[in-house]
DRENTORKOL-3810 file (N, C-alpha, C; in nm, 4 decimals):
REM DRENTORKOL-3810
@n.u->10.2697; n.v->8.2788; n.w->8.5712; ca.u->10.3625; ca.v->8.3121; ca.w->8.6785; c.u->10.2817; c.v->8.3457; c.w->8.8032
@n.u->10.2680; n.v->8.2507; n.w->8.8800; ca.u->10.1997; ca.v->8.3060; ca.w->9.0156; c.u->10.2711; c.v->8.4351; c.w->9.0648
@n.u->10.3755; n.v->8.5133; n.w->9.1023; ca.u->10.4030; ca.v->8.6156; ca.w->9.1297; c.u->10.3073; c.v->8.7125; c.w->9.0666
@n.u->10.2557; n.v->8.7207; n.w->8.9405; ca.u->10.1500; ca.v->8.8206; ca.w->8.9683; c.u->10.0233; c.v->8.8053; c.w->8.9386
@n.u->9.9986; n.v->8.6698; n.w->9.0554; ca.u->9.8678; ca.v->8.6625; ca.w->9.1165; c.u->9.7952; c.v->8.7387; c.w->9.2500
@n.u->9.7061; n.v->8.8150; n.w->9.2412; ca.u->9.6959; ca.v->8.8810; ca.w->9.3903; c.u->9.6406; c.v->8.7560; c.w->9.4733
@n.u->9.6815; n.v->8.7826; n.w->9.6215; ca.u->9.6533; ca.v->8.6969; ca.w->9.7165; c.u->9.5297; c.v->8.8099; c.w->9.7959
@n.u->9.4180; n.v->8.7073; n.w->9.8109; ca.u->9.3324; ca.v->8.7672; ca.w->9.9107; c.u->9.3480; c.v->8.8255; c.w->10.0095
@n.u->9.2755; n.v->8.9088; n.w->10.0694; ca.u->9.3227; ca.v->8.9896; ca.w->10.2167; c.u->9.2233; c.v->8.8980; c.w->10.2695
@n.u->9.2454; n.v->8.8609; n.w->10.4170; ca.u->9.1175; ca.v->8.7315; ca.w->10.4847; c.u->9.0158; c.v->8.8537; c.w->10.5360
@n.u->8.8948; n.v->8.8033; n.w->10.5462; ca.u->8.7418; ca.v->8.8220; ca.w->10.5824; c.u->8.8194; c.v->8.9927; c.w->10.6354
@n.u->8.7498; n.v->9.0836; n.w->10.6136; ca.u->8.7370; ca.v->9.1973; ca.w->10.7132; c.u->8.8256; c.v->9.3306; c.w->10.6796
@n.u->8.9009; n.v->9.2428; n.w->10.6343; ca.u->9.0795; ca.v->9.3368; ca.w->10.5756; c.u->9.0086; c.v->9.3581; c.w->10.4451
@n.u->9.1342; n.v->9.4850; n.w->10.4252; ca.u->9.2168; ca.v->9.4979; ca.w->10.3214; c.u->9.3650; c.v->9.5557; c.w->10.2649
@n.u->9.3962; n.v->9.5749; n.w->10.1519; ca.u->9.5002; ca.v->9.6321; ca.w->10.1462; c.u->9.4933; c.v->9.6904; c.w->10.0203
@n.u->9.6211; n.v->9.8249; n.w->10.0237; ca.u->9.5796; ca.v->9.9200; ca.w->9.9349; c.u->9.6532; c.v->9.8614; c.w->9.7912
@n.u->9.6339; n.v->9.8981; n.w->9.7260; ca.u->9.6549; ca.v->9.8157; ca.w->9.5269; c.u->9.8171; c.v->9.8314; c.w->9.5985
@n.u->9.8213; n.v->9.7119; n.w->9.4613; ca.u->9.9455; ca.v->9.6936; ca.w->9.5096; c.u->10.1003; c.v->9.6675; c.w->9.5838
@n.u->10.0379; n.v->9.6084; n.w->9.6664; ca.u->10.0780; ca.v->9.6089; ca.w->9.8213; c.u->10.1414; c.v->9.4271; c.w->9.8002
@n.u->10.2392; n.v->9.4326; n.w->9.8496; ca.u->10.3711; ca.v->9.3519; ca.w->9.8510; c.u->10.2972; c.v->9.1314; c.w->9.9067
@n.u->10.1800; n.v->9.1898; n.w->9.9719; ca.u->10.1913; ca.v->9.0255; ca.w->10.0080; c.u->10.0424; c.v->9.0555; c.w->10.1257
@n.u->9.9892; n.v->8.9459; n.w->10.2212; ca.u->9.9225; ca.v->8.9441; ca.w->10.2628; c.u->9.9223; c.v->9.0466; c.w->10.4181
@n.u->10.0477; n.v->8.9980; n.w->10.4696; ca.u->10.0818; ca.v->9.1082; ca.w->10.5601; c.u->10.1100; c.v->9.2368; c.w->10.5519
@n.u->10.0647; n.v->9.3008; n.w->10.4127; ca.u->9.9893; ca.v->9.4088; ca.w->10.3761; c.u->9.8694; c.v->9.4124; c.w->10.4450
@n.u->9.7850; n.v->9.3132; n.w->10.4790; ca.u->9.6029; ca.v->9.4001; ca.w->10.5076; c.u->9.6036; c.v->9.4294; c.w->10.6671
@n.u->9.5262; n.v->9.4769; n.w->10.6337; ca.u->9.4478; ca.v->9.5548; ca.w->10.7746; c.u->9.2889; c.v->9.5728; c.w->10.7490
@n.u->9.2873; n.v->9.5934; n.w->10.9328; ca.u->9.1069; ca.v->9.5878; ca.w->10.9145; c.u->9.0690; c.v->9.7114; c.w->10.8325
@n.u->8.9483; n.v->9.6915; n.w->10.7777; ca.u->8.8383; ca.v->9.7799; ca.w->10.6989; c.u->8.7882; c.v->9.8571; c.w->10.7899
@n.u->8.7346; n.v->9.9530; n.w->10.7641; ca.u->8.6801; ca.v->10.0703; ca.w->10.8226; c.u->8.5378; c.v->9.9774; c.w->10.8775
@n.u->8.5066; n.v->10.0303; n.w->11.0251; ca.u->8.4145; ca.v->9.9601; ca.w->11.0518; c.u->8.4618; c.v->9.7599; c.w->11.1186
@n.u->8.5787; n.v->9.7364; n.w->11.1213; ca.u->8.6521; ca.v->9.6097; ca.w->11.2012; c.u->8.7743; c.v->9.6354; c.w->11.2460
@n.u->8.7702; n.v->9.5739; n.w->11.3693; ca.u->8.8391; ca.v->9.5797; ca.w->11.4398; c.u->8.9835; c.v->9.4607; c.w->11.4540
@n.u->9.0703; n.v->9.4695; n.w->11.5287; ca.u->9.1675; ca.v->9.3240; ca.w->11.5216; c.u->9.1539; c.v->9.2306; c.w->11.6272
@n.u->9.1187; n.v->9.1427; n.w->11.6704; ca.u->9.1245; ca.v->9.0600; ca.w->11.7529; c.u->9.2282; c.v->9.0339; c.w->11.8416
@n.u->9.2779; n.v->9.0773; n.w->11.9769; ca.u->9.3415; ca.v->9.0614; ca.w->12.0502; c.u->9.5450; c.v->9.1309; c.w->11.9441
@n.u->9.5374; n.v->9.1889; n.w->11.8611; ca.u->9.6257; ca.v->9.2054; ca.w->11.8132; c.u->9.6895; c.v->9.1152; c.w->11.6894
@n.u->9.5993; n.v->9.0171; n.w->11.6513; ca.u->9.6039; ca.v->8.9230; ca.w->11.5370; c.u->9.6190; c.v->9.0424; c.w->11.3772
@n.u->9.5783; n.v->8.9254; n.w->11.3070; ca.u->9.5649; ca.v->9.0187; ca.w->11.2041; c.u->9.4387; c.v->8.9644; c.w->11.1335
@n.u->9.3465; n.v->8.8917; n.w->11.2034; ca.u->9.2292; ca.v->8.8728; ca.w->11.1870; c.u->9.1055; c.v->8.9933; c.w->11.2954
@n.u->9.0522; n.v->9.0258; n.w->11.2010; ca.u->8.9284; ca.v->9.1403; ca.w->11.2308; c.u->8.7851; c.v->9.0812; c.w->11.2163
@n.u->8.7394; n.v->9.1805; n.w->11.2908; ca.u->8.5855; ca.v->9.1241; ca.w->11.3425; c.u->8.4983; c.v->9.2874; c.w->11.3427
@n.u->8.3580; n.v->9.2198; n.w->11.2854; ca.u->8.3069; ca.v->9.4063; ca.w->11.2806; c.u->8.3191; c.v->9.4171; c.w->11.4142
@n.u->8.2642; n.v->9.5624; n.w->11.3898; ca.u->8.2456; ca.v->9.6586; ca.w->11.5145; c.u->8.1174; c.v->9.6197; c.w->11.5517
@n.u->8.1258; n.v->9.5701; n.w->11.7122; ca.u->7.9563; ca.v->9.5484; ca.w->11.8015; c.u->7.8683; c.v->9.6155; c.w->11.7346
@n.u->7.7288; n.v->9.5865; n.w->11.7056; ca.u->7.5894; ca.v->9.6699; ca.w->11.7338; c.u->7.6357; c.v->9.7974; c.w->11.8547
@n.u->7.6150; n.v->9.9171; n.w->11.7892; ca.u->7.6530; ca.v->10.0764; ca.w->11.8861; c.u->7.7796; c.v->10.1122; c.w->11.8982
@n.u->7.8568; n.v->10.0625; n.w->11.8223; ca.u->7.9868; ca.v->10.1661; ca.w->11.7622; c.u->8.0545; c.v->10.1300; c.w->11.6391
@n.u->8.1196; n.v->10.1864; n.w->11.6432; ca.u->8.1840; ca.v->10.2618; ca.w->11.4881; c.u->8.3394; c.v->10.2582; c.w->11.4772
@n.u->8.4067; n.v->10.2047; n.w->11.3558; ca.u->8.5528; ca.v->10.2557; ca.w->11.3665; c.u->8.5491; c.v->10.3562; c.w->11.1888
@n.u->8.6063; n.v->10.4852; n.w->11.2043; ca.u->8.6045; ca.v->10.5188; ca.w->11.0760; c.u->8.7647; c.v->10.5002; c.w->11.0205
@n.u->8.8310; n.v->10.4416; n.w->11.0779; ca.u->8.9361; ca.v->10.4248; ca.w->11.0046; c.u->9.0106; c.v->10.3342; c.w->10.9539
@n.u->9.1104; n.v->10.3205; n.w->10.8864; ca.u->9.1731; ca.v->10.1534; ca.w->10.8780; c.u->9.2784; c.v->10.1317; c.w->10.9357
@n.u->9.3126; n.v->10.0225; n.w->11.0033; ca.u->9.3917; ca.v->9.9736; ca.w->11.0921; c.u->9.3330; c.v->9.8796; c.w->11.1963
@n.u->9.3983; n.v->9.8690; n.w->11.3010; ca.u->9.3491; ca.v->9.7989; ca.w->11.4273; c.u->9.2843; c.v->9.8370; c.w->11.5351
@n.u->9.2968; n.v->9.9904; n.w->11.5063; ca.u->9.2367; ca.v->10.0595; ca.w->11.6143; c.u->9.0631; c.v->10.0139; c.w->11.6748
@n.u->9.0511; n.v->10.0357; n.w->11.8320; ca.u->8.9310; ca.v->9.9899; ca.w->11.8749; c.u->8.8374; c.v->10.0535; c.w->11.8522
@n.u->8.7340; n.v->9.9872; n.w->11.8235; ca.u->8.5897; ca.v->10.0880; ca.w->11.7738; c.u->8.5287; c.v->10.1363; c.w->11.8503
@n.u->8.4895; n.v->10.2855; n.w->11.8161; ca.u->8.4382; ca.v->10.3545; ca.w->11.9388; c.u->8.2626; c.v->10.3284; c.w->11.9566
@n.u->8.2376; n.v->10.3401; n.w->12.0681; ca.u->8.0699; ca.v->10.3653; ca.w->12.1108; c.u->7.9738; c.v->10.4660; c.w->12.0707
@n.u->7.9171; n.v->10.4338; n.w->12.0239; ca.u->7.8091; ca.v->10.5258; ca.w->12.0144; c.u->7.8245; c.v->10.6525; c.w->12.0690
@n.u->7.7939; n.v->10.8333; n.w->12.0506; ca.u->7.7978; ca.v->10.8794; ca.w->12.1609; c.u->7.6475; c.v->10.8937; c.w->12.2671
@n.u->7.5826; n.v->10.8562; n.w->12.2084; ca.u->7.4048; ca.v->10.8650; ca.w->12.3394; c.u->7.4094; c.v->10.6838; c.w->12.3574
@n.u->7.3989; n.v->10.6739; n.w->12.4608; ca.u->7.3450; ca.v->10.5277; ca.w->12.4696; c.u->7.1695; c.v->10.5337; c.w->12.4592
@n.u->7.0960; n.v->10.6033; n.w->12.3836; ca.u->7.0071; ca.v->10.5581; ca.w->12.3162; c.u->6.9764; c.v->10.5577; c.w->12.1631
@n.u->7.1247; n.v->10.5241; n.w->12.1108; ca.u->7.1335; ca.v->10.5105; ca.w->11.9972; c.u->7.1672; c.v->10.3826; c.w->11.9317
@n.u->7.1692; n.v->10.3417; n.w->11.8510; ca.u->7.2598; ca.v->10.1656; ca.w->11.8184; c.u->7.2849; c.v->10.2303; c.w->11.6812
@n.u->7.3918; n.v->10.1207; n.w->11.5853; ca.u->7.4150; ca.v->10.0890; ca.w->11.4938; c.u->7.4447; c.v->10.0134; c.w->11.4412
@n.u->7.4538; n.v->9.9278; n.w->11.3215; ca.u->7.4833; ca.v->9.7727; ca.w->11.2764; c.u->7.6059; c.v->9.7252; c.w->11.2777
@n.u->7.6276; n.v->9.6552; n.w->11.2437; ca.u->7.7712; ca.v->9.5593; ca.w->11.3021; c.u->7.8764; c.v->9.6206; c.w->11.2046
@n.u->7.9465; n.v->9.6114; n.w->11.2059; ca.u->8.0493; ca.v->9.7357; ca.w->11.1157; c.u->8.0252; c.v->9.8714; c.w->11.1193
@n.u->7.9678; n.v->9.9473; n.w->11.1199; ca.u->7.9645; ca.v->10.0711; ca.w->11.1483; c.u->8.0569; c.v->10.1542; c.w->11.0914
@n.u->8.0759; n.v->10.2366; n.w->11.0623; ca.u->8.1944; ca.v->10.2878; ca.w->10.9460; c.u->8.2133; c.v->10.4521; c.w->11.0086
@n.u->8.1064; n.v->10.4876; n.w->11.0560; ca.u->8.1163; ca.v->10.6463; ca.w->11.0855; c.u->8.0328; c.v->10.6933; c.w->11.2153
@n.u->8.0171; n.v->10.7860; n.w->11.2994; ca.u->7.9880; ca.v->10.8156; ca.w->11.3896; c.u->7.7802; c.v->10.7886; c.w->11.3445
@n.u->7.8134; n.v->10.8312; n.w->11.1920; ca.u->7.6058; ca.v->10.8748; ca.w->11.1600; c.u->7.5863; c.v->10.7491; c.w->11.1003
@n.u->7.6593; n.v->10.5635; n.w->11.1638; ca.u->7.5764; ca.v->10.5003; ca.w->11.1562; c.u->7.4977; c.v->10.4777; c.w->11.3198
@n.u->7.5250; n.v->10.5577; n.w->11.3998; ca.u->7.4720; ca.v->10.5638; ca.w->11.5531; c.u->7.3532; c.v->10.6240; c.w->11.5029
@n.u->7.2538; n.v->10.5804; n.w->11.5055; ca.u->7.0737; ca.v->10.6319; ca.w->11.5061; c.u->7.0107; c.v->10.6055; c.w->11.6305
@n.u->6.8856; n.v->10.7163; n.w->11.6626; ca.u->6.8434; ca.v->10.7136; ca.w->11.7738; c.u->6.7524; c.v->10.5924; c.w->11.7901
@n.u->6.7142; n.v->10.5173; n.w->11.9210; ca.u->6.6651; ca.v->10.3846; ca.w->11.9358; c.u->6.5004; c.v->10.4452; c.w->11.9068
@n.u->6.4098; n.v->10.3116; n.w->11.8588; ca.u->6.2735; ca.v->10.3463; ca.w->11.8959; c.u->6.2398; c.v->10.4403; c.w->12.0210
@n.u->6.1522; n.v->10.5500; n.w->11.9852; ca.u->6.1438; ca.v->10.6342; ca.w->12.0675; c.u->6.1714; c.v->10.7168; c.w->12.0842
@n.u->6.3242; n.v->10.7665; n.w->12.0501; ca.u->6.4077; ca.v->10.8629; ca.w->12.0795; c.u->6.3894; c.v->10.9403; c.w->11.8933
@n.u->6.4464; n.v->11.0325; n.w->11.9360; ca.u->6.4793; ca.v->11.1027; ca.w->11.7669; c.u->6.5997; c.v->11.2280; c.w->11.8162
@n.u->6.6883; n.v->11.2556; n.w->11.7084; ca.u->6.7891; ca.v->11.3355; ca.w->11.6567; c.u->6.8412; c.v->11.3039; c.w->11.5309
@n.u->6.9367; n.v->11.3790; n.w->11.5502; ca.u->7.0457; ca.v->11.3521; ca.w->11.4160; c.u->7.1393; c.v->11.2232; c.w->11.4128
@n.u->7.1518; n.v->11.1612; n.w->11.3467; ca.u->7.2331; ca.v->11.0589; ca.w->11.3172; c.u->7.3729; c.v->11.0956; c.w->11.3791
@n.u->7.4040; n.v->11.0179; n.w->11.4603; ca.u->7.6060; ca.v->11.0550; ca.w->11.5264; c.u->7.5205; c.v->11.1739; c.w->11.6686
@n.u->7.4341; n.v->11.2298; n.w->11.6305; ca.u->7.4303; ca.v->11.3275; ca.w->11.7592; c.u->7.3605; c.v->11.2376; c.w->11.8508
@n.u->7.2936; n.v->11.3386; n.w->11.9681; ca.u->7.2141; ca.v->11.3457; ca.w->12.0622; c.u->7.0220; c.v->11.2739; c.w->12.0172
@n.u->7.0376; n.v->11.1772; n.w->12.1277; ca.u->6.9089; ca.v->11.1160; ca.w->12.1591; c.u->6.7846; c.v->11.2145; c.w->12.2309
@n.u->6.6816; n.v->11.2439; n.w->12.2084; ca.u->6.5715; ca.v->11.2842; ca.w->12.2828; c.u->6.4633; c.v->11.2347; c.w->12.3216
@n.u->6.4201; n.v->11.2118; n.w->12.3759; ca.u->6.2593; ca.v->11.1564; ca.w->12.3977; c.u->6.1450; c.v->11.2340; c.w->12.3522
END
Protein backbone atom coordinates (compact mmCIF):
# COMPACT_ATOMS: atom_id res chain seq x y z
CA UNK A 1 0.00 0.00 0.00
CA UNK A 2 1.86 3.11 -0.95
CA UNK A 3 -0.11 5.19 1.66
CA UNK A 4 2.29 4.05 4.14
CA UNK A 5 5.22 4.85 2.29
CA UNK A 6 7.11 7.96 3.68
CA UNK A 7 7.77 10.55 1.02
CA UNK A 8 11.11 12.40 1.24
CA UNK A 9 11.40 15.94 2.54
CA UNK A 10 13.65 17.66 -0.63
CA UNK A 11 17.46 18.61 0.07
CA UNK A 12 17.58 20.89 3.32
CA UNK A 13 14.06 20.19 4.95
CA UNK A 14 12.50 18.28 7.16
CA UNK A 15 9.54 17.16 8.86
CA UNK A 16 8.58 15.98 12.19
CA UNK A 17 7.55 11.83 12.29
CA UNK A 18 4.65 11.52 11.09
CA UNK A 19 3.55 14.36 9.38
CA UNK A 20 0.66 14.12 6.76
CA UNK A 21 2.59 14.61 3.23
CA UNK A 22 5.45 16.65 1.82
CA UNK A 23 4.06 20.06 2.54
CA UNK A 24 4.84 19.07 5.95
CA UNK A 25 8.78 20.05 5.61
CA UNK A 26 10.51 22.94 6.40
CA UNK A 27 14.00 24.15 6.42
CA UNK A 28 16.52 22.44 8.93
CA UNK A 29 18.16 24.32 11.42
CA UNK A 30 20.98 26.04 9.79
CA UNK A 31 18.74 26.66 5.96
CA UNK A 32 17.04 28.99 4.96
CA UNK A 33 13.84 29.28 2.19
CA UNK A 34 14.45 30.74 -0.97
CA UNK A 35 12.49 33.73 -1.83
CA UNK A 36 9.48 32.04 0.13
CA UNK A 37 9.52 28.60 -1.81
CA UNK A 38 9.67 25.65 0.03
CA UNK A 39 13.02 24.86 -1.24
CA UNK A 40 16.03 25.82 1.29
CA UNK A 41 19.53 26.63 0.92
CA UNK A 42 22.25 26.63 3.87
CA UNK A 43 23.01 29.53 5.67
CA UNK A 44 26.10 31.79 3.89
CA UNK A 45 29.71 31.24 5.34
CA UNK A 46 29.15 33.87 8.81
CA UNK A 47 25.73 33.14 9.93
CA UNK A 48 23.56 30.91 11.55
CA UNK A 49 19.80 29.97 11.73
CA UNK A 50 19.06 27.94 15.05
CA UNK A 51 15.71 27.22 14.26
CA UNK A 52 13.28 25.41 11.94
CA UNK A 53 11.26 27.10 9.56
CA UNK A 54 11.93 29.81 6.97
CA UNK A 55 13.16 32.25 8.99
CA UNK A 56 16.40 34.35 7.68
CA UNK A 57 19.73 33.43 8.99
CA UNK A 58 21.34 35.65 11.13
CA UNK A 59 25.13 37.09 10.86
CA UNK A 60 27.65 36.44 12.73
CA UNK A 61 27.85 38.82 15.73
CA UNK A 62 31.89 40.23 15.20
CA UNK A 63 32.60 40.51 11.62
CA UNK A 64 35.86 38.90 12.42
CA UNK A 65 34.38 35.79 12.81
CA UNK A 66 33.02 33.21 9.95
CA UNK A 67 31.25 29.98 10.07
CA UNK A 68 30.44 27.07 7.62
CA UNK A 69 27.60 26.91 5.42
CA UNK A 70 24.68 25.80 7.56
CA UNK A 71 25.53 26.98 10.71
CA UNK A 72 23.08 25.79 13.29
CA UNK A 73 23.93 28.07 16.37
CA UNK A 74 25.41 31.37 17.19
CA UNK A 75 29.06 29.08 18.49
CA UNK A 76 29.38 27.99 14.91
CA UNK A 77 30.69 31.90 14.46
CA UNK A 78 34.63 31.38 15.34
CA UNK A 79 37.11 34.02 15.45
CA UNK A 80 39.02 34.55 11.89
CA UNK A 81 42.90 33.81 11.73
CA UNK A 82 44.30 36.16 14.06
CA UNK A 83 41.66 37.08 16.15
CA UNK A 84 40.71 34.80 19.30
CA UNK A 85 37.52 34.59 21.76
CA UNK A 86 34.80 32.49 22.52
CA UNK A 87 32.88 30.86 19.93
CA UNK A 88 29.30 33.09 19.22
CA UNK A 89 31.20 35.97 21.24
CA UNK A 90 33.57 38.78 20.63
CA UNK A 91 36.69 38.87 18.24
CA UNK A 92 40.14 40.31 19.60
CA UNK A 93 43.34 40.85 18.14
Amino acid sequence: NSSDTCARCPNGTTALEASAGVEACVCKRGYTSVHGTPECTPCAPGSYKPELGPANCTQCPDPNAHSVPAGESVEACVCNAGFSGPDGGQCEA
